[in-house]
C-alpha positions as CSV (number, residue, x, y, z in Angstrom):
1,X,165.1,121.5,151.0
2,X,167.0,121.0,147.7
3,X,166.7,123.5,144.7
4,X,165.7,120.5,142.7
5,X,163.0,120.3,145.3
6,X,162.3,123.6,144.8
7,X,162.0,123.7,141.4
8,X,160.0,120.6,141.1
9,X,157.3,122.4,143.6
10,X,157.2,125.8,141.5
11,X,156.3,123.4,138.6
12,X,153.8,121.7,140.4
13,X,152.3,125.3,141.1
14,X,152.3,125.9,137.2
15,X,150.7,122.4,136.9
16,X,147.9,123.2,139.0
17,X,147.0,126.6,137.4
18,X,147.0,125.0,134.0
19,X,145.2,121.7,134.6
20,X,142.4,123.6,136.0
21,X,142.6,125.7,133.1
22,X,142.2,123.0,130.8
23,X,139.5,120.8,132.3
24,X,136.8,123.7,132.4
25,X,138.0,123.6,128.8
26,X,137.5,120.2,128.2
27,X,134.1,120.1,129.8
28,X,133.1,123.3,127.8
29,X,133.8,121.2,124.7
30,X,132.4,117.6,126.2
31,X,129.2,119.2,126.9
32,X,129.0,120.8,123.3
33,X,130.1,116.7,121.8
34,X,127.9,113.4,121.1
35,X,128.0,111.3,124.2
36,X,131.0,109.4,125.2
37,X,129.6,106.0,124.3
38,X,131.8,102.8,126.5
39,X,131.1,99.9,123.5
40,X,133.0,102.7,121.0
41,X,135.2,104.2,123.1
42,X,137.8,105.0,120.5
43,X,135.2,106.6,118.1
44,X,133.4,108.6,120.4
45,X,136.4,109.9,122.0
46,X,138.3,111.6,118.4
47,X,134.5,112.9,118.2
48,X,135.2,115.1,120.9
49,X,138.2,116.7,119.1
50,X,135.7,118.4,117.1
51,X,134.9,120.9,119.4
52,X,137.2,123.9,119.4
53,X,136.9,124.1,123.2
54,X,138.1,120.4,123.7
55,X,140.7,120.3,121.8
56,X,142.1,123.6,123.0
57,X,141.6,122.1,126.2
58,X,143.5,119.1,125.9
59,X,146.7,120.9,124.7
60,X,146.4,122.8,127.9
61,X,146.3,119.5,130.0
62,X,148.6,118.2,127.8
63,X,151.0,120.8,128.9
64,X,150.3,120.6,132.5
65,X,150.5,116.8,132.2
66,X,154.2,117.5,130.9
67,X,155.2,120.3,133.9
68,X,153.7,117.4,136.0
69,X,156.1,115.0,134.8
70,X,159.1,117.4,135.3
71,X,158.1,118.1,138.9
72,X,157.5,114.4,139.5
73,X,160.9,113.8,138.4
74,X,162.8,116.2,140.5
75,X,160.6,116.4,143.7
76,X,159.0,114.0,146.2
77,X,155.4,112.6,145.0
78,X,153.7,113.8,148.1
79,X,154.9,116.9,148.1
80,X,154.2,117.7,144.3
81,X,150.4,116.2,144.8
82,X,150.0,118.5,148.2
83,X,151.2,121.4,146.5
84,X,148.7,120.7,142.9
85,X,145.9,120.1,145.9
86,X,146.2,123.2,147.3
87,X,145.6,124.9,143.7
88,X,142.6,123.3,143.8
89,X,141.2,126.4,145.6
90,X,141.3,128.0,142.4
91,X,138.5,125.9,140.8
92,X,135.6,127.9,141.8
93,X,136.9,131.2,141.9
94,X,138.2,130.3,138.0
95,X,134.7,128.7,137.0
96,X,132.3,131.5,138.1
97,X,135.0,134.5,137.2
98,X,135.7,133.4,134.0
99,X,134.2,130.3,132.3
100,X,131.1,131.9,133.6
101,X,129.9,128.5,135.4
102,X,126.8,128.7,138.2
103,X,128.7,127.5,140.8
104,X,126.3,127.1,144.3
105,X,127.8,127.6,147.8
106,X,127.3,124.2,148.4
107,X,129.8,123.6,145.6
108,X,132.1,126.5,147.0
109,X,132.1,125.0,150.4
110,X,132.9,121.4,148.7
111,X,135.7,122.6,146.9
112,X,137.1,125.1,149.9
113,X,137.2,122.3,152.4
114,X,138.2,119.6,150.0
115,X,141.4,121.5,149.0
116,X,141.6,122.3,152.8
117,X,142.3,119.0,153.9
118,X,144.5,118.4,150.9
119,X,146.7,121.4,152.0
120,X,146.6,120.5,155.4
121,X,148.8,117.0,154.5
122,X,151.4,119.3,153.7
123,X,151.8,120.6,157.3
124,X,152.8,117.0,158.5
125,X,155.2,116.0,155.6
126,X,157.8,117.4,157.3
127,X,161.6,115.5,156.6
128,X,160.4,114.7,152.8
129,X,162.4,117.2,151.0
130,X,165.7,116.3,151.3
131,X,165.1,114.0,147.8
132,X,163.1,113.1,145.4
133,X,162.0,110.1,146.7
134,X,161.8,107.6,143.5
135,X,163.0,104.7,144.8
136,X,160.4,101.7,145.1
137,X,159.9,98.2,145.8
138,X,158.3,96.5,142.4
139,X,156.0,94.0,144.0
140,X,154.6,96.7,146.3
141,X,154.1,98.9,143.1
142,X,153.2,96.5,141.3
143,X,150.0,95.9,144.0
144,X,149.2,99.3,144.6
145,X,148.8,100.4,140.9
146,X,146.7,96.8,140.6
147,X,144.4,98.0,142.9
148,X,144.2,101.3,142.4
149,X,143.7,100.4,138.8
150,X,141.1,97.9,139.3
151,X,138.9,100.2,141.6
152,X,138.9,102.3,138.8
153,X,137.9,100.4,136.4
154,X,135.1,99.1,138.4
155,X,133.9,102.6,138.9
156,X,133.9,103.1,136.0
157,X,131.9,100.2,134.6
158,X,129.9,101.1,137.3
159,X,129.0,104.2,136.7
160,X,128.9,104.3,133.0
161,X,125.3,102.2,133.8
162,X,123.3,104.8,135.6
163,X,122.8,108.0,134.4
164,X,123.1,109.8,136.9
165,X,126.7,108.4,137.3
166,X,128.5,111.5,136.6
167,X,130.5,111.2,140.5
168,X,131.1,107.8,140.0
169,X,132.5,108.3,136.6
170,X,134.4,111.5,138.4
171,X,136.6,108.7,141.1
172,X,136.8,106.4,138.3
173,X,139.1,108.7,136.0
174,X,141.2,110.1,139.6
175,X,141.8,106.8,140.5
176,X,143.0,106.1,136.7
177,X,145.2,109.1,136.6
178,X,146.4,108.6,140.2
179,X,147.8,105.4,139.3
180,X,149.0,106.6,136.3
181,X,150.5,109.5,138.4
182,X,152.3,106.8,140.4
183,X,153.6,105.1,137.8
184,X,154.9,108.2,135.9
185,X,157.3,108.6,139.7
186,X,158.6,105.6,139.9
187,X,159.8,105.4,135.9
188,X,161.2,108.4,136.9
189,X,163.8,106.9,138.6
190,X,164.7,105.7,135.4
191,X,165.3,108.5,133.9
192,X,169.3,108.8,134.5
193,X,170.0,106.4,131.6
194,X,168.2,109.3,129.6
195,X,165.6,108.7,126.5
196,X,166.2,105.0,127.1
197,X,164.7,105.3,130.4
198,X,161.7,105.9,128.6
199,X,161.5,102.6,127.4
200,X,160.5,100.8,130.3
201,X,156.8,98.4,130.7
202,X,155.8,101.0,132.7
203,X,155.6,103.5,130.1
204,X,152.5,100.9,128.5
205,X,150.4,101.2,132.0
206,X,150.8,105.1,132.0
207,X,149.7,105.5,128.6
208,X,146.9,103.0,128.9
209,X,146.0,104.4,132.4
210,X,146.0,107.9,131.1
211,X,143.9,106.9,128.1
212,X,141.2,105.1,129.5
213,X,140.7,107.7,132.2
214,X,140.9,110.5,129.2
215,X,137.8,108.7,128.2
216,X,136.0,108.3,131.5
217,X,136.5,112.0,132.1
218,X,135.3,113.0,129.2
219,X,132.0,111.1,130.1
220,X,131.9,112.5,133.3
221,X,132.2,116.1,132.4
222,X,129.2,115.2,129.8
223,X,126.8,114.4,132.5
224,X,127.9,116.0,135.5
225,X,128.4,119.6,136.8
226,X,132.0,120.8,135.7
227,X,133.0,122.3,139.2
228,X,132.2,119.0,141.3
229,X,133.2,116.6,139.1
230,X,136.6,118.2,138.8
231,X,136.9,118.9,142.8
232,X,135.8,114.6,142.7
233,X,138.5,114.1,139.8
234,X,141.4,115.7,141.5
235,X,140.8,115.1,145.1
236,X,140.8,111.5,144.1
237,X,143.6,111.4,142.1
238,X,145.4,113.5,144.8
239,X,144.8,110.8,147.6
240,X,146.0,108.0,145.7
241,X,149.0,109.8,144.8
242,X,149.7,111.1,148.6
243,X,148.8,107.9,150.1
244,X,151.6,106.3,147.8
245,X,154.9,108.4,148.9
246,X,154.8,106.5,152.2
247,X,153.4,103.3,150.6
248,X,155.5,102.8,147.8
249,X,158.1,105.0,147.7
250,X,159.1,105.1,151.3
251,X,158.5,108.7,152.2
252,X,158.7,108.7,156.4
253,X,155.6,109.4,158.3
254,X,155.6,112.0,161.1
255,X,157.5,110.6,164.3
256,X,155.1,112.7,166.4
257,X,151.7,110.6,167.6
258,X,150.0,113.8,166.7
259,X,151.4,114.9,163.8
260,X,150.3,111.6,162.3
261,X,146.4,112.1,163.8
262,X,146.2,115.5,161.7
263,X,147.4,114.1,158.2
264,X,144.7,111.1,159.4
265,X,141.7,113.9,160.0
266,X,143.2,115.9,157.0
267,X,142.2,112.5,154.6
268,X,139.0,112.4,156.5
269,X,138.4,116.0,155.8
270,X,138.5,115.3,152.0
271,X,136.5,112.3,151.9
272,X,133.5,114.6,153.5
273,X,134.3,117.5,151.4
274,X,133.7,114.8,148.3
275,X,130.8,113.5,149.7
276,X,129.5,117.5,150.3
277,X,129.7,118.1,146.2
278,X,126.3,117.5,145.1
279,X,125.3,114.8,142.5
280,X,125.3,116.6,139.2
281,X,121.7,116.4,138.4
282,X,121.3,120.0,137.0
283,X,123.8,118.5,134.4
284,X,122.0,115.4,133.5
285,X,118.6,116.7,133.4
286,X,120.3,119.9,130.8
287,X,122.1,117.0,128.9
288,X,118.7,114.7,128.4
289,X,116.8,118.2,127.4
């Protein structure tokens, strides 16, 4: 493994201890806003910025978003999001220790398993560290980030209508950011021609990506639980991101047949963690009292 390697996966260490950090902020201060409100999206979401908390937690996020770049840029995608994934485990020991959050042992075993699985990729990515991995093929790109986009706008508009929609809300902004995440790899590759590399249409679907599922967090993190809507944020975000190292950015897959059937059991094992983190009813009903 290169020290570039290296050094990209010691940022992506930092970036999961700080994101963490700053969405139990964020949903300190979402819970404490006015409501998140789809026809004004723009108004409602500087609203937020009024709360101490918020704001305070999106200069943390923006500072992890910024170490997430960095490792992006020097290591391979799947390897960065494996490595973030695994931090994941620190969610609910960080959310009952110190932000003081109720979290249930459903919730604990949610979370446990979810970052499980996620870990568990990074035994069968074996033969990825040799580069960073940024080359990509545009039309393939330009498909995965369509649909991954698209599913998340659809969850989103989906979820927005129900108001109990808080999960649905929760895949809608990790599909958003994943494809965001995606995108922010493969402009990357860009980056030898310096600040100009910068200036690039890609750079319009990451901020737009980034943006809408800024808002669509926010929402979710108003009416829903903070622990599993976070674990449902990230674990989705964390798939799509995986999923594209082989898909889009030719990372090789294990040569071994069973190699291959544990990273296969280790995406099943998230999607049932996910579907173990319970609806965030508590939240709503404390949000319509």
């Amino acid at each position: 493994m290169s020290v570039s390697v290296q050094i990209g996966l010691l940022l992506a260490l930092a970036t999961a201890l700080t994101s963490i950090i700053g969405f139990l902020l964020k949903g300190r201060g979402a819970v404490e806003s006015p409501p998140v409100d789809p026809r004004k999206p723009v108004r409602t979401s500087l609203a937020l910025f009024r709360s101490r908390a918020y704001t305070i937690g999106i200069i943390v996020a923006t500072a992890s978003w910024g170490l997430h770049v960095a490792a992006l840029a020097l290591a391979p995608i799947s390897l960065v999001q494996t490595v973030i994934a695994g931090g994941l485990a620190l969610l609910t020991v960080i959310a009952d220790r110190i932000f003081g959050y109720d979290v249930t042992r459903r919730e604990w075993i949610g979370v446990a398993l979810t970052a499980f699985g996620l870990a568990v990729l990074a035994g069968t990515m074996s033969g990825v560290g040799a580069d960073r991995h940024s080359d990509y093929d545009a039309a393939t790109l330009a498909t995965y980030i369509g649909v991954v986009g698209g599913a998340g706008l659809l969850a989103a508009f989906g979820g927005g209508r129900i108001p109990s929609g808080g999960p649905i809300l929760a895949v809608s902004a990790g599909l958003l950011w994943g494809a965001s995440d995606v995108t922010i790899k493969a402009l990357s590759g860009h980056l030898d021609n310096g600040a100009f590399g910068w200036i690039h249409p890609l750079a319009i679907v990451i901020l737009v990506a980034s943006l809408i599922g800024l808002a669509v967090s926010a929402r979710s993190l108003q009416i829903g639980d903070a622990v599993p809507v976070i674990a449902l944020t990230s674990a989705t975000a964390n798939l799509c991101t995986i999923s594209a190292g082989p898909v889009v950015f030719g990372e090789p897959l294990p040569d071994h047949p069973l190699a291959l059937a544990v990273r296969v059991i280790a995406f099943v094992i998230v999607i049932v963690a996910s579907a173990l983190t319970p609806p965030p009813l508590r939240a709503a009903d404390q949000a319509a009292a």
